[in-house]
C-alpha positions as CSV (number, residue, x, y, z in Angstrom):
1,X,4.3,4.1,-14.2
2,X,6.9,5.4,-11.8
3,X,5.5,9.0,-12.0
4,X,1.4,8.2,-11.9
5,X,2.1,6.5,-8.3
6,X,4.8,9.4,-7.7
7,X,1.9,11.4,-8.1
8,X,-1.1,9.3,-6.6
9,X,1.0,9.6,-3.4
10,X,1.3,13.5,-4.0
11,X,-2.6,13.6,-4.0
12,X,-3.2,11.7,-1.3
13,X,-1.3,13.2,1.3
14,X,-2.6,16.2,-0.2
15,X,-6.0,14.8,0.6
16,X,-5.0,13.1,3.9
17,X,-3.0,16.3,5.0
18,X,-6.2,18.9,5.1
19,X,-9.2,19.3,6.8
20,X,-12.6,19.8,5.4
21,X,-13.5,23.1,3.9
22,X,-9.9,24.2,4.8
23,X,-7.8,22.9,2.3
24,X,-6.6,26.1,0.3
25,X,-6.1,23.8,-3.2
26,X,-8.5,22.6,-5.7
27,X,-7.1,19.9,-7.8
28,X,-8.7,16.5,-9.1
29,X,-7.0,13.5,-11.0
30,X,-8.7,12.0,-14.3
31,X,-6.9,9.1,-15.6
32,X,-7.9,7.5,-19.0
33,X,-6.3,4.4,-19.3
34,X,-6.9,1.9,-22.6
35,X,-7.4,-1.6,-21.8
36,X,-5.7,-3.6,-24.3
37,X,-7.9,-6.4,-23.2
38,X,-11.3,-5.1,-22.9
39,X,-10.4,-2.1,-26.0
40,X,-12.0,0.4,-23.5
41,X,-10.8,3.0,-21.7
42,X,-10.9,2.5,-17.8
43,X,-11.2,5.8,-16.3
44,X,-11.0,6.9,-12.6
45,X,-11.3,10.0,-10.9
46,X,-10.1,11.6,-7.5
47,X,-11.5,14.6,-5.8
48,X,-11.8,16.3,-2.2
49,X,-15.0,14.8,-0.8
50,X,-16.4,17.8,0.6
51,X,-15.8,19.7,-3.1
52,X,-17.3,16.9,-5.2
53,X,-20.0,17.3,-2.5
54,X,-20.6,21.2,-2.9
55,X,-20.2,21.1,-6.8
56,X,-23.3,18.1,-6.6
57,X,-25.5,20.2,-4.3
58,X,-25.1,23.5,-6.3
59,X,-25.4,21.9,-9.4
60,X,-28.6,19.5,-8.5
61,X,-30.6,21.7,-5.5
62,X,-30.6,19.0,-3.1
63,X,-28.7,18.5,0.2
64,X,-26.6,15.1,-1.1
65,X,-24.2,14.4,1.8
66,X,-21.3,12.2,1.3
67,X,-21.0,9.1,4.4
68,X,-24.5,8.9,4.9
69,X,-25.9,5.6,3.7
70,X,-29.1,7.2,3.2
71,X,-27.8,9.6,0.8
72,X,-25.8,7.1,-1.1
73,X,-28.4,6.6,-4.3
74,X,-29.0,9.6,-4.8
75,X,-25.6,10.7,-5.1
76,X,-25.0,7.9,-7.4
77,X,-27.3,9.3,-10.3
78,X,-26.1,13.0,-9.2
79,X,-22.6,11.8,-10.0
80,X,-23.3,9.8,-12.9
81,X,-25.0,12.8,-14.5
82,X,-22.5,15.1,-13.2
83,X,-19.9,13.3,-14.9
84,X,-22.3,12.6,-18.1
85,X,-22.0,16.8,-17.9
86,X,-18.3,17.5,-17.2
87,X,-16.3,14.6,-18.8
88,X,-16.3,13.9,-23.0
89,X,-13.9,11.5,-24.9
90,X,-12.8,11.4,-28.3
91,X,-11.1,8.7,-30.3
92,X,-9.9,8.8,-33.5
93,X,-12.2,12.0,-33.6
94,X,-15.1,10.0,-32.9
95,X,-16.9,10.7,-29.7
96,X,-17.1,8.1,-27.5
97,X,-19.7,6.5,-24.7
98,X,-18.8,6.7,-21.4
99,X,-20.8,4.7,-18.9
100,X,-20.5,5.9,-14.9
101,X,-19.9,2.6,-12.9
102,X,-19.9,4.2,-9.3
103,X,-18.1,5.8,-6.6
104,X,-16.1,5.2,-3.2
105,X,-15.4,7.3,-0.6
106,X,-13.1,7.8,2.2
107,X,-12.8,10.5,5.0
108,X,-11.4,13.0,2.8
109,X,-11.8,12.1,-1.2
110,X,-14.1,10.4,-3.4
111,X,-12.7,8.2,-6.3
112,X,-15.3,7.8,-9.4
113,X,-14.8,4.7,-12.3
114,X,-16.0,4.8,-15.5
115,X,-15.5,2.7,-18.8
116,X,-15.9,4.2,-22.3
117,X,-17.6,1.8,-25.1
118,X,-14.8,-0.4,-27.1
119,X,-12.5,1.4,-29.0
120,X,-10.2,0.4,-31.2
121,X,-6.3,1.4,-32.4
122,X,-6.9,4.6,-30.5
123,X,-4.3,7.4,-31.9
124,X,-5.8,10.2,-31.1
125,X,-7.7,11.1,-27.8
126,X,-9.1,14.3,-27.5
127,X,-10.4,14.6,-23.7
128,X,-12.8,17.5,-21.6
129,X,-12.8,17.2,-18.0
130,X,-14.3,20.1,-16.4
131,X,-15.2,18.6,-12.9
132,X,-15.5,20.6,-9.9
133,X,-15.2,24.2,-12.8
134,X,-19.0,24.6,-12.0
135,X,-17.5,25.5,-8.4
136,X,-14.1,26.9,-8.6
137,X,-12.2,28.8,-10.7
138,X,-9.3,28.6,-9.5
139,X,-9.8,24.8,-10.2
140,X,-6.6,22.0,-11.5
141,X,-7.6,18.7,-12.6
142,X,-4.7,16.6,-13.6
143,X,-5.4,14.3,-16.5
144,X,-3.5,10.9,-17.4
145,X,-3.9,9.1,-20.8
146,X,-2.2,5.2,-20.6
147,X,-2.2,3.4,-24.2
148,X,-0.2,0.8,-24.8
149,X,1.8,1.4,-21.2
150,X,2.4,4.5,-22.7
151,X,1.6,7.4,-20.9
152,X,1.0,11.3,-21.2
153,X,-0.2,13.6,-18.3
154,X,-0.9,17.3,-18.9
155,X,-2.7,19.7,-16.2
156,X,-6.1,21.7,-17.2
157,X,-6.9,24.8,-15.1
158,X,-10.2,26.2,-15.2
159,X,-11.1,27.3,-18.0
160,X,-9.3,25.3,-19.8
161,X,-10.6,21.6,-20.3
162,X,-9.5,20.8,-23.5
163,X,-6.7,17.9,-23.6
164,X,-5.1,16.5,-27.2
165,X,-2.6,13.6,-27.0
166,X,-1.6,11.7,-30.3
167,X,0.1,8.4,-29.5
């Protein structure tokens, strides 16, 4: 638990500390993390706005603008079918639902939450997170999979999206 806020603080200088369109790293976050309670995986995302922004517009031929109210439902369903696109999970070799439940933004990153259908004894997670690839290739996304308080992070740089964890 120590290490994911460690690192959440890492990020978000990173994202406070640069300007937009000048900050020379591409990274992302993707945590799944199994609610014991609920047997479904809560999973959240952070990105740099204005790159979550680009990869939107080049992949959907619109001109989506993040912090504009009026833009706001239409970069709902961009993202929900962005991440429909760029993020798979398996359980137990089974794939699994995920259903987009929004966004937030701030000045400089944009934090997505989803929530997979109800899983249960997960054992093996397979994951493929490709966000932002469609735009960079020089692209990291750090992924975080939580079972059980039990955690296990492993970095995926474009191509690569492939993560397997056993637990």
């Amino acid at each position: 638990m120590k290490r994911f806020f460690l690192l959440l603080i890492v990020v978000c200088v990173a994202f406070s500390s640069f300007k937009e369109n000048l900050h020379p790293y591409h990274v992302g976050s993707v945590e799944f993390n199994c609610n014991q309670k609920t047997k479904t995986f809560q999973i959240s995302g952070k990105f740099f706005l204005d790159d979550m922004e680009n990869a939107l517009n080049k992949k959907y031929p619109k001109s989506l603008k993040f912090q504009d109210a009026k833009s706001h439902d239409a970069i709902n369903e961009a993202f929900k079918n962005y991440c429909n696109d760029y993020m798979k999970l398996k359980v137990n070799s089974q794939f699994v639902k995920i259903n987009y439940l929004g966004f937030e933004e701030d000045s400089e990153s944009v934090d997505v939450y989803l929530e997979s259908e109800v899983v249960n004894q997960p054992q093996k997670v397979e994951t493929s997170v490709s966000m932002l690839y469609n735009l960079f290739e020089d692209q990291l996304n750090i992924i975080h999979i939580i079972i059980n308080g039990n955690r296990k992070s492993e970095k995926l740089t474009f191509p690569n999206r492939y993560l397997y964890q056993q637990f």
